[in-house]
C-alpha positions as CSV (number, residue, x, y, z in Angstrom):
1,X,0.0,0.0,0.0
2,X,2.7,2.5,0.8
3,X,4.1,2.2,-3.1
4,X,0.4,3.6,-3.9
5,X,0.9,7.2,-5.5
6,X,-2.3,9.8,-4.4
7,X,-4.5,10.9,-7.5
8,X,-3.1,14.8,-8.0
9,X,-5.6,17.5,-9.3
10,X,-5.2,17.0,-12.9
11,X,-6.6,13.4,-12.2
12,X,-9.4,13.8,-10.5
13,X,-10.3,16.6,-12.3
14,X,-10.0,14.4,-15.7
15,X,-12.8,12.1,-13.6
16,X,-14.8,15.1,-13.4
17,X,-14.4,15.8,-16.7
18,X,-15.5,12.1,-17.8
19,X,-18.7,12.0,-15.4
20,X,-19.5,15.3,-16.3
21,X,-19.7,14.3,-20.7
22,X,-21.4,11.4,-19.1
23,X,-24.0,13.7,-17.5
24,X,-24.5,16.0,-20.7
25,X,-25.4,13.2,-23.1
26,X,-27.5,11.2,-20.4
27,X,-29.6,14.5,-20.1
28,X,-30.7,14.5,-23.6
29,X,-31.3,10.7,-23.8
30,X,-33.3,11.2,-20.9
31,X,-35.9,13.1,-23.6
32,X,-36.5,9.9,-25.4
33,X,-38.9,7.5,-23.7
34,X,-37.5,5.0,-25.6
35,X,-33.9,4.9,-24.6
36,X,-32.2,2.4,-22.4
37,X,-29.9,4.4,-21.3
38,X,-30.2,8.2,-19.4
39,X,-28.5,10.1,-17.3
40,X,-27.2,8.0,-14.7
41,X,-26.5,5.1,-16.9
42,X,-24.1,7.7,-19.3
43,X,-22.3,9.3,-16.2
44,X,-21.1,5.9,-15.1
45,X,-19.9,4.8,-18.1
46,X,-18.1,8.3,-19.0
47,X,-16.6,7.6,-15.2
48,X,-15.8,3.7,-17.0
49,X,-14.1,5.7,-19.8
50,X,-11.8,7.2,-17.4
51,X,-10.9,4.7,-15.1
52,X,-10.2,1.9,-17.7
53,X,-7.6,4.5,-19.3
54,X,-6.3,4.8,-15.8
55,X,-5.9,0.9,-15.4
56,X,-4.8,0.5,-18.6
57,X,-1.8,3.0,-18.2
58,X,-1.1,1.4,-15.3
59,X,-0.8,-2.0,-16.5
60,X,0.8,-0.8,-19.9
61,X,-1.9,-2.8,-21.5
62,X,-5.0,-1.3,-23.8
63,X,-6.7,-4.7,-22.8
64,X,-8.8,-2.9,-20.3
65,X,-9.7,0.0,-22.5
66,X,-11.2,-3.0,-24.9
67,X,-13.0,-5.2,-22.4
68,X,-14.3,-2.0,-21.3
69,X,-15.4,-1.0,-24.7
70,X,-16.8,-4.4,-25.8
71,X,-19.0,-4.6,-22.4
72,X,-20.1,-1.2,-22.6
73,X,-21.4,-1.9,-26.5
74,X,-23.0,-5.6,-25.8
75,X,-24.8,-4.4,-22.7
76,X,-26.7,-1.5,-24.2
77,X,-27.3,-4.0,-27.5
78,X,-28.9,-6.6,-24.9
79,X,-31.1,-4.1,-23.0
80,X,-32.4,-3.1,-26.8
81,X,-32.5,-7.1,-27.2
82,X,-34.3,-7.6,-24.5
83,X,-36.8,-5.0,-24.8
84,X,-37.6,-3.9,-28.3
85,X,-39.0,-1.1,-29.3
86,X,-40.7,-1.0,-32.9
87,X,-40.4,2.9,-33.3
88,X,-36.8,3.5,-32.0
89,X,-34.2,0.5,-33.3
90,X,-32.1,1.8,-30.9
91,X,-29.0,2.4,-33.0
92,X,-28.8,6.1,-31.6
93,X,-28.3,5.0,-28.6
94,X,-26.1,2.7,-28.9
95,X,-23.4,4.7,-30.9
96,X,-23.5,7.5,-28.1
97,X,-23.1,5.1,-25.1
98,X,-19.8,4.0,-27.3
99,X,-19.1,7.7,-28.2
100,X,-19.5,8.4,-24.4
101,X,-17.5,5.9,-23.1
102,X,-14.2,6.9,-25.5
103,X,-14.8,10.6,-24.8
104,X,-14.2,9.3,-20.5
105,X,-11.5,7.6,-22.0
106,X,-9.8,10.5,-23.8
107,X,-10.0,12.8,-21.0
108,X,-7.6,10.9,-19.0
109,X,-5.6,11.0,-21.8
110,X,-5.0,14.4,-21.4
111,X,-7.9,15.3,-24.3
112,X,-10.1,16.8,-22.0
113,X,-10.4,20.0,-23.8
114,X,-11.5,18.0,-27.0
115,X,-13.6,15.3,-25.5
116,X,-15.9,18.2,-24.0
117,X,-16.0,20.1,-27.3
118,X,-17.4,16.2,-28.9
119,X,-19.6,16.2,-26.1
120,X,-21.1,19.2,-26.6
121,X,-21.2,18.9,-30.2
122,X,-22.5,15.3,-29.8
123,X,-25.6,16.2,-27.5
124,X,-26.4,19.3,-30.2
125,X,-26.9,16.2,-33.3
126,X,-29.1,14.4,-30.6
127,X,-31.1,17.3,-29.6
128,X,-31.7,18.6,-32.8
129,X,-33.1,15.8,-34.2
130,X,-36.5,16.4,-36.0
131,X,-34.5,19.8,-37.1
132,X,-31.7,17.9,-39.3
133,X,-34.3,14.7,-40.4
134,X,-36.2,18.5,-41.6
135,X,-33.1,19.3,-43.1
136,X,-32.4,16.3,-45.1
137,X,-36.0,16.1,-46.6
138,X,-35.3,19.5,-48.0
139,X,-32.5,18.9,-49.7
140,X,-32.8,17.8,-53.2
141,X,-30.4,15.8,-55.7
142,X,-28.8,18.3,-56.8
143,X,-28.2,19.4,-53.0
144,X,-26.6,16.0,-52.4
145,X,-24.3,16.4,-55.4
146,X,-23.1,19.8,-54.0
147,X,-22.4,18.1,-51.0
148,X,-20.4,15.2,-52.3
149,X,-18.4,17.1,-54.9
150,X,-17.1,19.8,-52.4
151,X,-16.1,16.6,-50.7
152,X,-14.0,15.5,-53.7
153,X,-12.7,18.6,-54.1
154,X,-11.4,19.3,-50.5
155,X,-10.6,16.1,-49.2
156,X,-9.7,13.8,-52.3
157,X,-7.8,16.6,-55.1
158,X,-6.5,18.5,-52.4
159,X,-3.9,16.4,-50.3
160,X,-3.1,14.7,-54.1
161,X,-1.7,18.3,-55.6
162,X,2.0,19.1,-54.8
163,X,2.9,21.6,-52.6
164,X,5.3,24.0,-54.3
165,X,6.3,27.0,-56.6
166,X,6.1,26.5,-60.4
167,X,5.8,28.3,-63.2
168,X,6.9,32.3,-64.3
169,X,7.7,34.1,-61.4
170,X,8.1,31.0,-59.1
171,X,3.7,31.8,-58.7
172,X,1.7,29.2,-59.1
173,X,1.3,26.2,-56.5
174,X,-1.0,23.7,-57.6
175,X,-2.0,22.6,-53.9
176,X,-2.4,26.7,-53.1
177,X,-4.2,27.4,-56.0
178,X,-6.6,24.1,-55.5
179,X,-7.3,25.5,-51.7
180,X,-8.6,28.7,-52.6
181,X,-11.0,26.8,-55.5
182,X,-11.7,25.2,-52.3
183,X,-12.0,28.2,-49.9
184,X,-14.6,30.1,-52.6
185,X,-16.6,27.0,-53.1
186,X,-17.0,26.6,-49.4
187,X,-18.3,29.7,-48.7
188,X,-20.9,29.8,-52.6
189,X,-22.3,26.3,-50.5
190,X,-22.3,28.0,-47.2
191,X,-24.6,31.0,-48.9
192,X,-26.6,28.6,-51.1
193,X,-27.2,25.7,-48.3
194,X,-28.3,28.5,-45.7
195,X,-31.1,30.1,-48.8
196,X,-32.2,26.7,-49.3
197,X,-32.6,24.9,-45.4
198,X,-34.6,28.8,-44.4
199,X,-36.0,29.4,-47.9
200,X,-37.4,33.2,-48.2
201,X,-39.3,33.8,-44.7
202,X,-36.7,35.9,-43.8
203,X,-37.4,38.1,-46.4
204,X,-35.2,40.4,-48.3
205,X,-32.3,40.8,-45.7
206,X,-32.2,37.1,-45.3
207,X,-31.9,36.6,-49.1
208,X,-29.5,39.7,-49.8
209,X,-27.1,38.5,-46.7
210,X,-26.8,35.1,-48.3
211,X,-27.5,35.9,-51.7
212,X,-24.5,37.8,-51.5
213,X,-22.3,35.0,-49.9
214,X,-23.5,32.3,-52.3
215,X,-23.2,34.9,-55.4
216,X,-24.0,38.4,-55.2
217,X,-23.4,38.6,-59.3
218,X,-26.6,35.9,-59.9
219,X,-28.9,38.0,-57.0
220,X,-28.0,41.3,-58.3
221,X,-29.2,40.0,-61.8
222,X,-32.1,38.0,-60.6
223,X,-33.3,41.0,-58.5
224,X,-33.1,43.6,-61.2
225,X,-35.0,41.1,-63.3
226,X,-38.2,41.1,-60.9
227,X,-37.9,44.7,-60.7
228,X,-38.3,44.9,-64.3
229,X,-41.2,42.8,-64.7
230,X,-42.9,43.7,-61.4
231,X,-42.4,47.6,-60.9
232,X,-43.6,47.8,-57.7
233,X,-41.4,45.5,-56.0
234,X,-38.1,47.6,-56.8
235,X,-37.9,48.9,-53.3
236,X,-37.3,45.4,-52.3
237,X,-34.7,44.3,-54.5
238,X,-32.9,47.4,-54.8
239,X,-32.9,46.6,-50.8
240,X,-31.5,43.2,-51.7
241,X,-29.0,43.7,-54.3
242,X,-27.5,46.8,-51.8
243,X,-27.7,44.1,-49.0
244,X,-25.9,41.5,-50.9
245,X,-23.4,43.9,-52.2
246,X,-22.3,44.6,-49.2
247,X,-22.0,41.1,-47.8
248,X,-19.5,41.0,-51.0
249,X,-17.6,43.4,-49.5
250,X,-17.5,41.7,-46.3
251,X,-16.9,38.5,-48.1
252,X,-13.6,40.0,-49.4
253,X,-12.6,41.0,-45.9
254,X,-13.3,37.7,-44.5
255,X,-11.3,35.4,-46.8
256,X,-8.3,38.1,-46.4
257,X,-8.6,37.1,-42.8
258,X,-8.2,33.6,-44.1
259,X,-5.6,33.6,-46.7
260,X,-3.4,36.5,-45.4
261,X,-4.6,37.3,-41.7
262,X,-1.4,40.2,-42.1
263,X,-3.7,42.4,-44.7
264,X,-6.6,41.4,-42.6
265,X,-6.3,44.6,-40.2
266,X,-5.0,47.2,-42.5
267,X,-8.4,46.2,-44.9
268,X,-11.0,47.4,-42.5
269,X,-9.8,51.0,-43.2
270,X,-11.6,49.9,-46.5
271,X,-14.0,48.1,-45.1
272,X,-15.7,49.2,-41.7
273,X,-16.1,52.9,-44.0
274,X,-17.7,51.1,-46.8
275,X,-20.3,48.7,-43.9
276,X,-21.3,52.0,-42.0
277,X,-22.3,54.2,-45.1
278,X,-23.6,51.4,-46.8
279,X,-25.8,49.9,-44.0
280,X,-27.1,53.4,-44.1
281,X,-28.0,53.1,-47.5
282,X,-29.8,50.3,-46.9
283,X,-31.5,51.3,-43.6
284,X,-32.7,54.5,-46.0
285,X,-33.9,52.0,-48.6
286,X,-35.5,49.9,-45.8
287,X,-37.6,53.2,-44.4
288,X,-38.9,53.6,-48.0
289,X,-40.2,49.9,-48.6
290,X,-43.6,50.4,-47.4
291,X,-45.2,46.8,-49.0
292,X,-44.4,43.4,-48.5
293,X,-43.6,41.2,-51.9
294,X,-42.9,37.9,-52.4
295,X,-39.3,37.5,-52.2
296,X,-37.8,34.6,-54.4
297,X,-34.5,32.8,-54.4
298,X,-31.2,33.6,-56.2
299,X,-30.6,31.1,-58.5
300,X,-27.1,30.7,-58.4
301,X,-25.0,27.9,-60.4
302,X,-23.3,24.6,-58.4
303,X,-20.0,26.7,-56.5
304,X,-18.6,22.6,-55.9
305,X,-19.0,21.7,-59.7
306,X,-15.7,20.1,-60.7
307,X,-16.4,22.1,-63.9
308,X,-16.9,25.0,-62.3
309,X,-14.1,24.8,-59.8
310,X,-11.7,23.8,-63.4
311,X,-12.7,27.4,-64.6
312,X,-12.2,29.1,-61.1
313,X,-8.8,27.3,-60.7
314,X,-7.7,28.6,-64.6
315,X,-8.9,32.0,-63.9
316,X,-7.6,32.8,-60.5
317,X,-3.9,31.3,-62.0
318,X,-4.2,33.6,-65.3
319,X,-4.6,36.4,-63.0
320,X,-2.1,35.7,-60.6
321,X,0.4,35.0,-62.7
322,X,-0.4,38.6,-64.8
323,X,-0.4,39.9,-61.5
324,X,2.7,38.8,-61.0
325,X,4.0,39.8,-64.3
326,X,2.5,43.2,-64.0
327,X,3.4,43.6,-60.5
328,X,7.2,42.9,-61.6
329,X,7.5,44.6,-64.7
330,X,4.5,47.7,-64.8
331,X,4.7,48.5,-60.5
332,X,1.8,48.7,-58.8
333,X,0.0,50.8,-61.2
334,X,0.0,47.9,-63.8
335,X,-2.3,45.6,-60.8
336,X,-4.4,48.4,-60.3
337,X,-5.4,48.5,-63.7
338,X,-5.5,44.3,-63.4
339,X,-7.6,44.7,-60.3
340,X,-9.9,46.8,-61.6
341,X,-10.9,45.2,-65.1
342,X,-10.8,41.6,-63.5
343,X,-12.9,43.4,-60.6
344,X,-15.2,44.2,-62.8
345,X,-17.0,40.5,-63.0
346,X,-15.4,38.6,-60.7
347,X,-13.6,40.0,-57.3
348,X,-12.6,36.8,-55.8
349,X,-9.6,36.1,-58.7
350,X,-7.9,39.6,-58.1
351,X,-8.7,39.0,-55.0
352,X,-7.0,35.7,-53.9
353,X,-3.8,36.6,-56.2
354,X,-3.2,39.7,-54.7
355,X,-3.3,37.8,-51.7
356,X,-1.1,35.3,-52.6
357,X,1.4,37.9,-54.0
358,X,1.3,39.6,-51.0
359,X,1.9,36.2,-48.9
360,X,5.0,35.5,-51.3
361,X,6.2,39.1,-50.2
362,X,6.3,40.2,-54.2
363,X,3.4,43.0,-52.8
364,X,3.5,45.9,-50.7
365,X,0.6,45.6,-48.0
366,X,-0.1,49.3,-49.0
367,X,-0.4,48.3,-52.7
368,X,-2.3,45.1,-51.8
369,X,-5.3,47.1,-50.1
370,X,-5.0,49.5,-52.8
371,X,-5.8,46.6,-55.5
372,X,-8.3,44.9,-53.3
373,X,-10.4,48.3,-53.1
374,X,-10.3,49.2,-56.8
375,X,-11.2,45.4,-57.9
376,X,-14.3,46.2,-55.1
377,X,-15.4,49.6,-56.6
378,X,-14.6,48.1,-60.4
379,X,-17.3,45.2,-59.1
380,X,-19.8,48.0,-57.7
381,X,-20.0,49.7,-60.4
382,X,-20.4,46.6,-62.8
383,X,-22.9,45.2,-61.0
384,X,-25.0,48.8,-60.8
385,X,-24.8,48.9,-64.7
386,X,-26.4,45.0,-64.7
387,X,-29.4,46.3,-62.2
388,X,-29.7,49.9,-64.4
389,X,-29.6,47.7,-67.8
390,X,-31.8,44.8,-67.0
391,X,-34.1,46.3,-63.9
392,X,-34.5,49.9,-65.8
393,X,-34.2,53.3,-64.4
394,X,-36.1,53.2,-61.5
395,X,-34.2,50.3,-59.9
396,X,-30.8,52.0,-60.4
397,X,-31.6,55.6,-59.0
398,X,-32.9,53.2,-55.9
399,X,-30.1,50.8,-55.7
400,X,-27.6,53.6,-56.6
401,X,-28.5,55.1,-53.2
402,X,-27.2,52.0,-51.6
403,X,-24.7,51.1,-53.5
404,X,-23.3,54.4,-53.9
405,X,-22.9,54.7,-50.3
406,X,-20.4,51.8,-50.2
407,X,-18.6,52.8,-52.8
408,X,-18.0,56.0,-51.0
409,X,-17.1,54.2,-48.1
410,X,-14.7,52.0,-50.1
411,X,-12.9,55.5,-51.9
412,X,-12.8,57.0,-48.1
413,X,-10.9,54.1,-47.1
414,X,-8.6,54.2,-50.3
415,X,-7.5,57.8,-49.3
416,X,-7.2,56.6,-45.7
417,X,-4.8,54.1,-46.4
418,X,-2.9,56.5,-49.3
419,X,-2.1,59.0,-46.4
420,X,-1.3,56.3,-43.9
């Protein structure tokens, strides 16, 4: 007995730890009639978790971690056995019994930290049941496709590209360029998954916030074409092209933050002048909207399409490497004048190879701002010349308002960062 060490803070706080993830998940399972297991059940076999790991460093063995695991699995399988139930197999159950078990296990293990973070995020997919089965009856086949193909791209043509310079200029790295094709498509299915699980009962700042994040091109184009054919709607979707116009702008700010957290700081001189005027834009256009319309979806093209993602990957590697060029051989005024005419339809290209440049040090931060901005206005005032085209004259003195507002923001910024 006297070779017997005492059990130090960091011990039995991991037992806490163990019980405790027990505790959570038997809390939830105690909702379910139908469960064998609740919450004492769970907290004893978090507690199991912990104290097989325990006996099983002490021994130098994983044998008890096993036995543990195996009687932990059979026994909740037996009382499901034993007493079937026709409306709940059980299977749910089962696999968080296991779950909890490991997650008592890993804490002593010294993963306390990430077996709470599973716990929590465990007990969330049991409580919110009805909510995802909801989820998954709205999503259709091409929903499904999405899904699967931004799996492809990020987590089977990702770790296959090689991970170095190539090319003129030492600027193109397959494996970088593939991650940002990534990086975009994430956030177009991020935008398009959140317009199609809440639909339009949000109304227009629901659709213009994610319209703009899944593409703020296809709702500024959609928009002004209901405007066109349904005059007395423009209020609203001047409301939502200004409000997904200035999620863009935000969009750009956020995957700076991303790719080159360095430029991250210096870009909300641009960008926290452009949000302020422009959410007063908006707020103005708001005021005015006296009626309620119908307010329909974007419909915006597959973002994980390998396709899609081909002709991303092309264009943002034809523009980095003329950014590069330029940037070498024309100075900085060469990539503004790149920044702005690739701005004017697409601002994620200029965007990313800017960035890029910037992370390969061949780019002033000063000059990278500057290029980000322009490629922003250049986009502006594309995208107000696609709403006064298609949606008429009405619709562009309305969104004009708006979107004039952030540009004004976005040239108050540029001067802010010329004198800094």
């Amino acid at each position: 007995m006297s070779d017997m060490l005492p059990l130090d803070a960091e011990q039995i706080e991991a037992f806490l730890i163990a019980t405790g993830i027990g505790l959570l998940i038997g809390l939830e399972r105690e909702r379910v009639p139908s469960a064998r297991a609740g919450l004492r059940t769970f907290g004893l076999v978090g507690m199991l978790g912990a104290l097989v790991s325990m006996l099983g460093e002490q021994l130098g063995s994983p044998a008890p971690f096993v036995a543990g695991l195996v009687l932990v699995g059979l026994t909740i399988i037996a009382a499901y056995l034993r007493h079937p139930d026709s409306s709940d197999p059980g299977t749910t159950s089962v696999a968080a019994l296991v779950l909890c078990y490991c997650l008592g296990a890993a804490s002593w293990l010294g993963h306390a930290q990430l077996a709470v973070m599973l716990a929590v995020g465990a007990t969330v997919l049991l409580y919110f049941k009805a909510q995802l089965r909801g989820v998954a009856t709205r999503l259709e086949q091409r929903d499904w496709i999405s899904i699967l193909q931004f799996g492809v791209l990020s987590l089977v043509i990702l770790p296959m590209l090689p991970d170095e310079e190539m090319g003129p200029h030492g600027a193109l790295n397959p494996r970088q360029i593939w991650w940002m094709v990534v990086l975009i498509a994430g956030v177009g299915l991020a935008g398009y998954a959140a317009l199609k699980i809440a639909g339009v009962r949000y109304g227009a700042a629901f659709v213009g916030v994610f319209g703009g994040l899944a593409s703020s091109t296809a709702t500024t184009l959609l928009y002004a074409r209901q405007a066109r054919e349904l005059p007395a709607a423009g209020a609203m979707a001047a409301l939502v092209i200004v409000i997904a116009n200035l999620v863009m702008v935000l969009r750009v700010w956020g995957i700076a933050a991303v790719v080159a957290p360095g430029v991250a700081a210096p870009l909300l001189k641009l960008i926290v002048p452009a949000l302020v005027l422009g959410t007063l834009g908006a707020l103005w256009l708001w005021r005015r909207l006296a009626e309620r319309h119908e307010t329909v979806l974007p419909a915006t093209g597959n973002p994980t399409e390998l396709k899609t993602a081909l002709g991303f990957g092309a264009a943002y590697a034809l523009v980095l490497l003329a950014a590069a060029w330029l940037s070498d051989y024309a100075g900085n005024r060469g990539l503004y004048v790149l920044a702005f005419v690739s701005g004017l339809t697409d601002v994620d290209a200029i965007t990313l190879s800017s960035l890029r440049l910037y992370a390969l040090e061949r780019l002033e931060l000063v000059a990278t701002v500057t290029a980000l901005g322009i490629a922003m206005l250049a986009n502006l005032c594309f995208k107000l010349g696609l709403a006064s085209v298609i949606g008429g004259r009405a619709l562009a003195l309305r969104a004009a308002a708006g979107m004039a507002s952030v540009a004004l923001g976005l040239l108050a910024g540029l001067a802010w960062v010329g004198l800094g």
